[in-house]
C-alpha positions in Angstrom: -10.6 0.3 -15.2 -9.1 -0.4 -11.4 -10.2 2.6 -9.7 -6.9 2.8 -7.7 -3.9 3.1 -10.6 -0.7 3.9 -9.4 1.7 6.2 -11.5 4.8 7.1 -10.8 6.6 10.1 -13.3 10.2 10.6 -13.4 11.6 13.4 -15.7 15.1 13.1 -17.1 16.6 15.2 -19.3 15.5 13.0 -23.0 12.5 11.1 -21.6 9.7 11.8 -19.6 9.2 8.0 -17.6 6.1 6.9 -16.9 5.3 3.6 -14.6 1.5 2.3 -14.1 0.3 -0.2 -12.3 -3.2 -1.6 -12.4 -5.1 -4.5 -12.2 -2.1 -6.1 -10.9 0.2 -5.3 -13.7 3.0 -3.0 -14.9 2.5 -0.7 -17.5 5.3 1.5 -18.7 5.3 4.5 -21.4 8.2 7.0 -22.0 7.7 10.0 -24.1 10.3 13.0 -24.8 10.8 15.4 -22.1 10.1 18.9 -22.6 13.0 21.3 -20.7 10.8 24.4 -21.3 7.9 23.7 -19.8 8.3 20.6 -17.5 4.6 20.0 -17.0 3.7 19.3 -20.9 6.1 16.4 -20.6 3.8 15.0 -17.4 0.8 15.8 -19.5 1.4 13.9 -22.7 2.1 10.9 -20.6 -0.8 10.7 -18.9 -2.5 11.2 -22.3 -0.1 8.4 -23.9 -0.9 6.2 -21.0 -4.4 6.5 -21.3 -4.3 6.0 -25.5 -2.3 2.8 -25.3 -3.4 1.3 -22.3 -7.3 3.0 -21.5 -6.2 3.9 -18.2 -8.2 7.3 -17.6 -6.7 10.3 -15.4 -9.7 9.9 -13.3 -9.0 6.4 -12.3 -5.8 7.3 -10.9 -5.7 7.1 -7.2 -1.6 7.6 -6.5 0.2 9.8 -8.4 3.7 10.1 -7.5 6.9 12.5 -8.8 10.2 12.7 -9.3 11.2 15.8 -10.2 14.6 17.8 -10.7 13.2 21.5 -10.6 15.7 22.1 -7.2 18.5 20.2 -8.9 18.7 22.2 -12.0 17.9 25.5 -10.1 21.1 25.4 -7.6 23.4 23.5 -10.6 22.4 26.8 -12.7 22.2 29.4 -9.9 18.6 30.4 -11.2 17.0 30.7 -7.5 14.4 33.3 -6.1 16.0 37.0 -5.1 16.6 35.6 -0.7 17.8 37.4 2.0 19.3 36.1 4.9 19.5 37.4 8.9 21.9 36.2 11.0 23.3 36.6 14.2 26.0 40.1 14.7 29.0 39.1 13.4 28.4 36.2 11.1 27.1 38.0 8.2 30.1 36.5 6.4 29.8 32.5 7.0 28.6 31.8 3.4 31.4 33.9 2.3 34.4 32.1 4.2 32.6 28.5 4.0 35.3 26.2 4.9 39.2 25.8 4.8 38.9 23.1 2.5 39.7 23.0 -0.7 38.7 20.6 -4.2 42.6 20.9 -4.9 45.0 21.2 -2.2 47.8 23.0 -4.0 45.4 25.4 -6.1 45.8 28.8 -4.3 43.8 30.6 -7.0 40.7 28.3 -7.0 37.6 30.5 -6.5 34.9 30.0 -4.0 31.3 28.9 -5.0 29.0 31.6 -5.5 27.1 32.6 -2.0 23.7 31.8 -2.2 22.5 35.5 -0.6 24.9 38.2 -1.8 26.4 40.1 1.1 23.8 43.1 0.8 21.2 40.7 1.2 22.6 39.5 4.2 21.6 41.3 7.5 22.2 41.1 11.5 20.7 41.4 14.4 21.6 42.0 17.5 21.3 38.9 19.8 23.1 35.7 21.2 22.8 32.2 22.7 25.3 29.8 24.1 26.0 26.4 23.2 23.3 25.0 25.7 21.0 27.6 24.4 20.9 29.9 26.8 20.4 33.6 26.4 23.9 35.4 26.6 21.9 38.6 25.3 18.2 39.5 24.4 17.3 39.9 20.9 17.3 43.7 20.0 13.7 43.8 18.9 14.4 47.1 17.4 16.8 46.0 14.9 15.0 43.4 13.1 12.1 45.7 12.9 14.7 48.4 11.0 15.2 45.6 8.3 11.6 45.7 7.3 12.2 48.6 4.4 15.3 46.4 3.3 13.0 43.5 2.8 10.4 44.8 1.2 10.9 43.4 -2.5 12.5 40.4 -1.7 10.7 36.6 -2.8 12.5 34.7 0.5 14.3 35.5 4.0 16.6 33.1 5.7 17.4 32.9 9.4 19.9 31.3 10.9 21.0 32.3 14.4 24.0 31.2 16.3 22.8 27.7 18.3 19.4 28.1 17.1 19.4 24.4 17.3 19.3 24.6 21.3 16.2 27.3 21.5 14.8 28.4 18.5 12.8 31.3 20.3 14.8 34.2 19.0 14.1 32.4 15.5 10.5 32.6 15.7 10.5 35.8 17.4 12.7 37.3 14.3 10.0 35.7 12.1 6.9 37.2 13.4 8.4 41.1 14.1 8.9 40.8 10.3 5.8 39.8 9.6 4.0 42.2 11.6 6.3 45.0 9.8 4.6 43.7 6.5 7.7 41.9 4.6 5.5 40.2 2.6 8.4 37.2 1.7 8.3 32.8 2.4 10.7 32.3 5.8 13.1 29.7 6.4 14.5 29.2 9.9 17.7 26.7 10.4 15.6 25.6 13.4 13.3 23.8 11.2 15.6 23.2 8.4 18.5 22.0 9.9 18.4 22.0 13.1 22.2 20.5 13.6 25.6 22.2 14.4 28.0 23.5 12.1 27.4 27.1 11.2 28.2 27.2 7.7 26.9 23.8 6.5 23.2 24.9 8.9 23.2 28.6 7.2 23.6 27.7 3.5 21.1 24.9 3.2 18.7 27.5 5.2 20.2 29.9 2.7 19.2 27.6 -0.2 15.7 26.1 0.8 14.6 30.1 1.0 16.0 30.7 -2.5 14.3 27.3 -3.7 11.2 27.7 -2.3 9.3 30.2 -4.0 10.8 27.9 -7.3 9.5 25.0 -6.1 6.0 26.5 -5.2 5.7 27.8 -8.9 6.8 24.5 -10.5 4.9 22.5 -8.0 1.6 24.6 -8.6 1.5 25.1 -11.9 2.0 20.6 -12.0 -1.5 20.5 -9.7 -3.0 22.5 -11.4 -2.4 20.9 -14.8 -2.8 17.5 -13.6 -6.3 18.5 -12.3 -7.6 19.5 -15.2 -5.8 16.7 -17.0 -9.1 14.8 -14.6 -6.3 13.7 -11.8 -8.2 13.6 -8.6 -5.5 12.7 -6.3 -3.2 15.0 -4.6 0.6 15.0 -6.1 3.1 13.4 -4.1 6.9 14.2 -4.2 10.3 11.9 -3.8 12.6 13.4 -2.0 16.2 12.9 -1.4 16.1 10.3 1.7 14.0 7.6 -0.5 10.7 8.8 0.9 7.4 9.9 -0.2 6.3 13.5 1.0 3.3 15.8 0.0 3.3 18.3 -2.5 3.0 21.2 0.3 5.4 19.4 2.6 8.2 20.1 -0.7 7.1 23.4 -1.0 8.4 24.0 2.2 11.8 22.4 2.3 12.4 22.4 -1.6 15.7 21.5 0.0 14.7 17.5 0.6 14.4 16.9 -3.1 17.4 17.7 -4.5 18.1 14.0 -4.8 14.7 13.1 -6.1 15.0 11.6 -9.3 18.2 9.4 -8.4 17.1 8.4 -5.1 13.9 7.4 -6.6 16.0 4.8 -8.4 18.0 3.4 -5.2 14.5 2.6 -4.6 13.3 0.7 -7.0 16.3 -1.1 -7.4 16.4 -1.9 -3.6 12.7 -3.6 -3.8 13.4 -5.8 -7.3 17.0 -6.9 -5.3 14.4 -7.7 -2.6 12.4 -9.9 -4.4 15.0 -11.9 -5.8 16.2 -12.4 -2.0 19.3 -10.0 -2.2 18.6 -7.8 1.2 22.4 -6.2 0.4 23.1 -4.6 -3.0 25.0 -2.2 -4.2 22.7 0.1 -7.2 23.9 1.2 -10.5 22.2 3.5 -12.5 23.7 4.3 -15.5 22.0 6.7 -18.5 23.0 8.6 -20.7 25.3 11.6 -19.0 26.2 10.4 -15.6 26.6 7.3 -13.6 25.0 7.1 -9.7 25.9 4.3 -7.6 24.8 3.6 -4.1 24.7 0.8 -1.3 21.8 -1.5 0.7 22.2 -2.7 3.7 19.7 -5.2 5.1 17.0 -4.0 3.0 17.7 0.2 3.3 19.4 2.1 1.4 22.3 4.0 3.0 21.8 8.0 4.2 24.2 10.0 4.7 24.2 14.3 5.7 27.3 14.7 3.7 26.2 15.3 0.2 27.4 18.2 -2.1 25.0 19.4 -4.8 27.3 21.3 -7.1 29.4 23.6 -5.1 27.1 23.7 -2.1 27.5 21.2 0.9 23.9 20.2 1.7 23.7 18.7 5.1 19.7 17.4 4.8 19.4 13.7 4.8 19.5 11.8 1.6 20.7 8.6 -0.1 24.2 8.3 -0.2 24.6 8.6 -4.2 27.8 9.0 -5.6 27.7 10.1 -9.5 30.5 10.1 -11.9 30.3 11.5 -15.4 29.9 7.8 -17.2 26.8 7.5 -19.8 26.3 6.3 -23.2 27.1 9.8 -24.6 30.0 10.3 -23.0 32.7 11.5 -25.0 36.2 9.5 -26.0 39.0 12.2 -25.8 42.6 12.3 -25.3 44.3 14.4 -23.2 47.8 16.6 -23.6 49.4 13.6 -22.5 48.2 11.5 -24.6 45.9 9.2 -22.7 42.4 8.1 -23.4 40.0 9.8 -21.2 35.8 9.2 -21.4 33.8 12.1 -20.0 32.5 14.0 -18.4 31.4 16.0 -21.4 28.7 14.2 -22.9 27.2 14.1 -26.6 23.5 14.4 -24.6 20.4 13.6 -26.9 21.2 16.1 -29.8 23.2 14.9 -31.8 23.8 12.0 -29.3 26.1 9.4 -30.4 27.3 8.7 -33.8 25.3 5.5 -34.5 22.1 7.4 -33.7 22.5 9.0 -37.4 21.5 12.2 -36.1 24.7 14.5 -36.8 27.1 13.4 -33.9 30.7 13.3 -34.5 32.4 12.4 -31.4 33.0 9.1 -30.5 31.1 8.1 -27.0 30.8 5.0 -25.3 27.4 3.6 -27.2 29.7 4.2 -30.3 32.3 1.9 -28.7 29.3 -0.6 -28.1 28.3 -0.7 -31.5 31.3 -1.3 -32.9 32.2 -4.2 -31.1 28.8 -6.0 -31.7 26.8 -5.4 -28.4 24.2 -3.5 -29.5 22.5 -3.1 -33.0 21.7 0.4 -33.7 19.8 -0.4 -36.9 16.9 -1.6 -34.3 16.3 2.1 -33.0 16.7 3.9 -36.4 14.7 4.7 -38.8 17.6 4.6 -41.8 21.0 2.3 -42.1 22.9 1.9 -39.8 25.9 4.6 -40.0 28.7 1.9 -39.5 30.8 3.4 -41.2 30.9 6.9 -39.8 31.4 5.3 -36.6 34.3 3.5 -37.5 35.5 6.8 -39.1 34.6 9.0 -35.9 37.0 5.8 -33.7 39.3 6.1 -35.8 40.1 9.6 -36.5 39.6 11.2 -32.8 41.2 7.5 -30.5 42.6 5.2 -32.8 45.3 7.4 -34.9 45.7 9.2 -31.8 46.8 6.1 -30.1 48.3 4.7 -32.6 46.0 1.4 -32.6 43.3 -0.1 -34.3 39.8 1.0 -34.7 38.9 -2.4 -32.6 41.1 -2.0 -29.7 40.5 1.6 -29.4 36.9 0.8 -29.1 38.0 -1.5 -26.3 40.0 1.1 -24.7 37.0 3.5 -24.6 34.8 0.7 -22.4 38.2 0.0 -20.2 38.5 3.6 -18.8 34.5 4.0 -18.7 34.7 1.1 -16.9 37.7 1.8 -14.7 35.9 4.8 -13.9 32.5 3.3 -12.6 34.8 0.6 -10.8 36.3 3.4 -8.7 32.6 4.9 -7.6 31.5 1.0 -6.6 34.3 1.2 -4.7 33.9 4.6 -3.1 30.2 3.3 -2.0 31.8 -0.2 -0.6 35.8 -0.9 -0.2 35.9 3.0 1.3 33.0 2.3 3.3 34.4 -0.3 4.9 32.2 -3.4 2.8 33.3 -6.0 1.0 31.7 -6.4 -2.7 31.8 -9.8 -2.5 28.7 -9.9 0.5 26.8 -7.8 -2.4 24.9 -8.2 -5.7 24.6 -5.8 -8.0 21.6 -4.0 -9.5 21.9 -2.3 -12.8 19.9 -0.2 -14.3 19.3 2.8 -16.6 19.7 2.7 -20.6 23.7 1.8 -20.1 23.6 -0.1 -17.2 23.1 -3.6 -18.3 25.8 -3.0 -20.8 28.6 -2.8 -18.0 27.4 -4.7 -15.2 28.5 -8.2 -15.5 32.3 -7.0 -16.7 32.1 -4.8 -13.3 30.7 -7.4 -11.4 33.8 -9.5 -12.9 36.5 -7.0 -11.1 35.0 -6.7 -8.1 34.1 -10.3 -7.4 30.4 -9.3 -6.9 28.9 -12.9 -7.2 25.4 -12.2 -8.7 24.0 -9.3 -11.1 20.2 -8.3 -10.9 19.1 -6.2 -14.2 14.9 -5.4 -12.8 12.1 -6.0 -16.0 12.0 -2.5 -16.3 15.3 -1.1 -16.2 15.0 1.8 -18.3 12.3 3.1 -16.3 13.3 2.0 -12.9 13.3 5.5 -10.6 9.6 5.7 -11.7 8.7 2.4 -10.3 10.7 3.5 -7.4 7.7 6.3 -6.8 5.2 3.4 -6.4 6.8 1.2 -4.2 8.6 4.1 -1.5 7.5 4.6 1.8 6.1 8.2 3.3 9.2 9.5 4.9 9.7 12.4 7.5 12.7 12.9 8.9 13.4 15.0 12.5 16.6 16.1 14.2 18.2 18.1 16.9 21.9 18.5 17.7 22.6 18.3 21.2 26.3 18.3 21.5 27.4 17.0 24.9 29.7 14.3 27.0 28.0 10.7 26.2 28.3 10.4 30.1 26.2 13.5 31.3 23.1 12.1 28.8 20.0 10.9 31.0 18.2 8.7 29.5 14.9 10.5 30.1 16.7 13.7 28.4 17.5 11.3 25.6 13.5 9.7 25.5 12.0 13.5 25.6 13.8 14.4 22.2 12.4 11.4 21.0 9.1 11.4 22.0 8.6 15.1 20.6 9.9 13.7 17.0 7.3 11.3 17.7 4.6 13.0 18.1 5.1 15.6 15.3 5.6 12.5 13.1 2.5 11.0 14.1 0.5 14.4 13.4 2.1 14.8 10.5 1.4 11.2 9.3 -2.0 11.2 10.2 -2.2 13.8 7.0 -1.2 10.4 5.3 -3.3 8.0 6.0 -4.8 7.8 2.3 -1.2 6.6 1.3 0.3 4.9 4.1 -0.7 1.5 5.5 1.1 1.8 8.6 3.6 3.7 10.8 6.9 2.9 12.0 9.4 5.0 13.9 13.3 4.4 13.8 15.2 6.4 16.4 19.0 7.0 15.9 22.0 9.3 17.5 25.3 10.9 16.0 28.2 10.1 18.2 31.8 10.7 17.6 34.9 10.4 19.7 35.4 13.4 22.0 38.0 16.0 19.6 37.0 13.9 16.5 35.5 16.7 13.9 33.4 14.1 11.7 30.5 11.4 13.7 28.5 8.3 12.9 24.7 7.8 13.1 23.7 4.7 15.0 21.0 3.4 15.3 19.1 3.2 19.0 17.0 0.2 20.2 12.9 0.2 20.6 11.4 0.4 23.7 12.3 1.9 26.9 15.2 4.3 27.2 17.3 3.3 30.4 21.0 2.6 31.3 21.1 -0.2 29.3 20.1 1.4 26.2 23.0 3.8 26.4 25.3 1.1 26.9 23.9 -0.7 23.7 24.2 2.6 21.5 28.1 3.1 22.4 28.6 -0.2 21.9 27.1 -0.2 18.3 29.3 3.0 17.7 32.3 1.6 18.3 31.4 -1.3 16.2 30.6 1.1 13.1 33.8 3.0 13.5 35.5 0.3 13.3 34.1 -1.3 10.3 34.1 2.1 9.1 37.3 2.8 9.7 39.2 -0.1 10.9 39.6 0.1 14.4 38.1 2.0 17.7 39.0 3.1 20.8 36.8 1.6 23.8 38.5 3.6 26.3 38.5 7.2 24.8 35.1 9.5 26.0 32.2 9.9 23.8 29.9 12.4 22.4 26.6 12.4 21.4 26.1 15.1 18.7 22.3 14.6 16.9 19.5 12.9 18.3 17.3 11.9 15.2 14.4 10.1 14.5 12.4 8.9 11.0 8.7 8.4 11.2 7.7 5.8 8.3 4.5 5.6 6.7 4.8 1.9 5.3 3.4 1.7 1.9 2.0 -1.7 1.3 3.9 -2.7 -2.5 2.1 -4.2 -5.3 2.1 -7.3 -6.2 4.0 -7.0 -9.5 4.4 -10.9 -11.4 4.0 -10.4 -14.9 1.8 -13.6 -16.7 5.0 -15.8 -17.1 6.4 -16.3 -20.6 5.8 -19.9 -21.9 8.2 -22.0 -24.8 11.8 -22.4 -24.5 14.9 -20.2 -24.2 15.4 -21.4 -28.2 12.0 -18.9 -28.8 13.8 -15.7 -28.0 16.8 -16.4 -29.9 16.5 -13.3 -32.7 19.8 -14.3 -34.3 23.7 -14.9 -34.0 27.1 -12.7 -34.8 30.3 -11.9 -33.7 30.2 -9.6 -30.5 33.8 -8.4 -28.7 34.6 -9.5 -25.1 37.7 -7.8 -23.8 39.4 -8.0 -26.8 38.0 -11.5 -27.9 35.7 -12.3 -30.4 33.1 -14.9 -29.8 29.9 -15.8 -31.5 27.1 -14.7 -29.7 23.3 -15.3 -29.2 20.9 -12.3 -29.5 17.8 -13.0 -27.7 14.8 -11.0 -27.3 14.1 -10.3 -23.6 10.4 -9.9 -24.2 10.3 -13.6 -25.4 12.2 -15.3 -22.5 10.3 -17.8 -20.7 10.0 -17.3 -16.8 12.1 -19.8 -14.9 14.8 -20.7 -18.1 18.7 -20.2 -18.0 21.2 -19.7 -20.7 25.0 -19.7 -20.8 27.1 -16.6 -22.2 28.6 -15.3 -23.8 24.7 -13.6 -24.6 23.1 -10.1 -25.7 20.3 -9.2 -24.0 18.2 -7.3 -26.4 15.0 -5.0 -24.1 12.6 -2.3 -24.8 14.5 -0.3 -22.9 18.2 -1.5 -22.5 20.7 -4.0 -23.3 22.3 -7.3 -21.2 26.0 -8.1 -21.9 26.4 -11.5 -20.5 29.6 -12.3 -20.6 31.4 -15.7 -21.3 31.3 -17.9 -18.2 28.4 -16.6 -17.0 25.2 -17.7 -17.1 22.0 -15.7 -16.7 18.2 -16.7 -15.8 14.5 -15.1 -15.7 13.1 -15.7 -12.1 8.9 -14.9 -11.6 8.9 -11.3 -11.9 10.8 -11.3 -14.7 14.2 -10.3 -13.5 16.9 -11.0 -15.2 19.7 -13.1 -12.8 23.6 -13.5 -13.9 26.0 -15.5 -12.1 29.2 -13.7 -12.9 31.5 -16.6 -11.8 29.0 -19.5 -13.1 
């Protein structure tokens, strides 16, 4: 067997997602996740994957991971016991956090949790300016009288005022604690997040120290289990900007990964719109709790430093994913009102939906599915097909509450769930000042390719892409990412007193800490790239935009060209600019890339005729419309063919719902193309 397999292992919260690729071809295997004890999951994959396909642990030479462990940690509050020292007189910014509030007109809404509780949190005597200049000395003496305070604690924080400027008083806090013998894993904000904004820098320090010594167990006990699985390669992690880091390198910002799994899927779904020659997309990826959308631009996926995580604002780079509670087990309700509402609570994967036969009682939008014809659930069961407690589960909890039939209250459920995913395409586009109709559409997940085309349909997105392997998408996403570090310093000054050799310093320090730090890589990566960018905003604006800075020599010119491309962005952004107001530069940033060359991935092509993967015919429900429908098997389809809808598109993994007039085809790779105005 190829001595260099590639797997990529994504854990979600039914199936464990395993992609391989070897000897030039894809290999996928899924087998049930196990919550309890992550790894076991990991393990019987590999062990699956080497039974049905004879690839052996020991010819693996990638071995790539998407993993939740942060996620679930900070969404549950189950974090390592973290301190945090700060500068005299902010000991309280994780408690007052920002004016701003979910619901304007709710007085009595409670606060999230703060990550360090305040007799964790400590001060110290010192102080910087804005420019980073020492206002007073750090008081030596009163870190070391925190030592006997620290003593059983798993993680300290640091995060001094403008840190961000001169991160000596940082390190220096660091060492004297050290030396006392607090025996605890440090975070400083100056290697975190080295950017302004004291609450938003504090609490993700505040967090990577309370997810780090997590992270280390999760991430050591996977090693050491996939080494004695016969794994000789070192694990890699995804984290949340779309890029590949080392297992050590999440170990010490746990804080990168939070969007690991989903950005992992923006990935994938990025390369497979590539191939078909779509360089701007907008991603989909629906399964079976939760909906996450995101946008392309000219090949990249778009990164934002304004993410929340549950409560917490989390100002790290990552993929700009926007997630609404939409799945196939989300739940039909109606409200006090008495309106139909989908979600957010979902029927997960015991019982699941009704039509899986095991014990679920709530109607959810599979159920809806099923009962209009669009997906067969006798193919995934072992028993009938409970039609009839479907219809019953419809009726009894929409219908009769809506007073309509069992039909139209099936349609009803996909209109809201719809409705709902159409407002998120449109939070990642129309608010983001893009137009749909310059995009195609990638769906994937288990639900995706069920609501694509009808979205597609309302927001005049010409062309839908639904990859091969859209069930199992954010694990091919692992195989195909580039090694990503990013850097970043918040310099906040006047646009006009910025020298360009100030601005080429900053950059040529990121530089050469990405190049040491990708020269670590150089088993993974084929090649390194750097991509230099600055945050600029207008002067007494509280909010900025990155923009991206030309190659090559920093001079006059360059400046020019970067506040010319920010007033461009603001006012596609936002819809106008203002030329003649004063500018500030804010971040100076830079992202080393360690290009990953990407497999070639053409299946053998499928010979016969489009005729061959017709499985049968019956009445399927389009908006309200019945229409007889082919069922065709996608495994059958013959590379290069096109059908008409209205068509069900039965997978492995999910289902197509091509919709009348619109016409679908299978390109080389196997890629499923639909023309939603054909």
């Amino acid at each position: 067997m190829n001595e260099d397999a590639r797997v990529g292992v994504d854990i979600g919260g039914t199936f464990t997602d395993l992609v391989t690729i070897a000897d030039g071809a894809v290999r996928v295997h899924k087998t049930p996740s196990t919550p309890s004890d992550s790894e076991q999951g990991v393990m019987d994959g590999l062990e699956g994957v080497a039974e049905r396909y004879g690839i052996d642990p020991g010819d693996i030479g990638f071995f790539g991971h998407g993993t939740t462990v942060a996620t679930n940690a900070v969404l549950e509050g189950q974090w390592a016991d973290t301190a945090l020292v700060t500068t005299e007189g902010f000991r309280d910014v994780l408690e007052i956090g920002r004016q701003a509030r979910p619901d304007i007109y709710d007085f009595d809404a409670e606060k999230p949790t703060p990550v360090v509780e305040r007799d964790r949190r400590y001060e110290v005597t010192e102080r910087l300016d804005e420019r980073g200049e020492v206002l007073d000395t750090l008081d030596e003496s009163s870190v070391e009288a925190l030592a006997d305070d620290l003593d059983d604690v798993d993680s300290v924080a640091v995060s001094l005022l403008y840190s961000f400027e001169n991160d000596t008083h940082e390190q220096r806090v660091r060492e004297l604690l050290e030396a006392q013998g607090v025996d605890a894993s440090f975070s400083l904000s100056s290697q975190v997040l080295p950017e302004i904004r004291e609450y938003e820098r504090t609490l993700t320090t505040a967090l990577n120290g309370a997810l780090k010594p997590v992270m280390d167990r999760y991430i050591g006990r996977l090693e050491r289990r996939v080494a004695e699985e016969g794994v000789g390669t070192d694990v890699k992690i995804m984290q949340s900007n779309g890029g590949i880091i080392t297992a050590d390198a999440a170990r010490d910002r746990p804080v990168n990964t939070l969007l690991s799994g989903p950005a992992a899927g923006v990935q994938g779904a990025t390369y497979v719109a590539g191939l078909a020659g779509i360089e701007d997309c907008i991603t989909m990826d629906m399964g079976g709790t939760s909906c996450d959308v995101s946008l392309v631009e000219g090949g990249e996926p778009l990164v934002t430093t304004d993410v929340t995580v549950g409560d917490y604002p989390v100002s790290v780079p990552m993929i700009d994913i926007h997630t609404v509670g939409a799945g196939g087990g989300s739940i039909a309700w109606t409200d006090a009102g008495g309106a139909l509402r989908v979600g957010p609570r979902s029927a997960g994967a015991e019982p699941g939906p009704v039509c899986y036969g095991r014990g679920g009682e709530r109607p959810t939008i599979t159920d809806a599915h099923a009962l209009l014809g669009r997906i067969d659930p006798s193919r995934f069961l072992d028993g009938p097909s409970p039609d009839d407690a479907v219809r019953r589960a419809v009726r009894e909890h929409v219908a009769d509450e809506l007073d309509m039939g069992v039909a139209e209250a099936a349609q009803g459920i996909l209109d809201v769930a719809n409705a709902n995913m159409a407002r998120a395409l449109r939070v990642v586009s129309v608010e983001r000042g893009y137009d749909p109709r310059d995009f195609g559409l990638v769906a994937f997940g288990g639900a995706g390719p069920l609501h694509a085309c009808r979205l597609a349909r309302e927001l005049e997105v010409p062309r839908v892409v639904i990859p091969r392997t859209a069930g199992v998408l954010s694990a091919l996403g692992l195989l195909i990412s580039d090694v990503l570090y990013d850097y970043s310093t918040s310099k906040v000054r006047p646009w006009t007193e910025v020298e360009p050799h100030t601005l080429a310093g900053s950059f040529a320090t990121f530089r050469e800490r990405g190049s040491d730090r990708l020269d670590t890589e150089r088993g993974t990566a084929d090649s390194v790239q750097f991509e230099r960018s600055v945050d600029l905003r207008y002067a007494g604006q509280s909010f900025e935009l990155t923009v991206p800075v030309p190659g090559g020599e920093v001079d006059e010119g360059t400046l020019d060209t970067v506040v010319e491309r920010f007033h461009d962005r603001h006012r596609q952004r936002y819809g106008h600019a203002y030329e003649d107001e004063p500018v500030e530069l804010v971040t100076v940033r830079l992202r080393a890339r360690g290009v990953v060359e990407t497999p070639d991935l053409h299946p053998d092509p499928i010979e016969g005729t489009v005729e061959d993967a017709v499985r049968e015919t019956r009445d399927v429900v389009y908006d309200g419309r019945l229409h007889e429908t082919r069922i065709y098997d996608r495994r059958l389809l013959p590379t290069g063919t096109s059908f008409d809808g209205p068509a069900i598109v039965e997978g492995t993994e999910s289902t197509v719902v091509v919709h009348p007039d619109q016409a679908a085809s299978v390109d080389e790779y196997g890629t499923l193309l639909v023309e939603v105005n054909a």
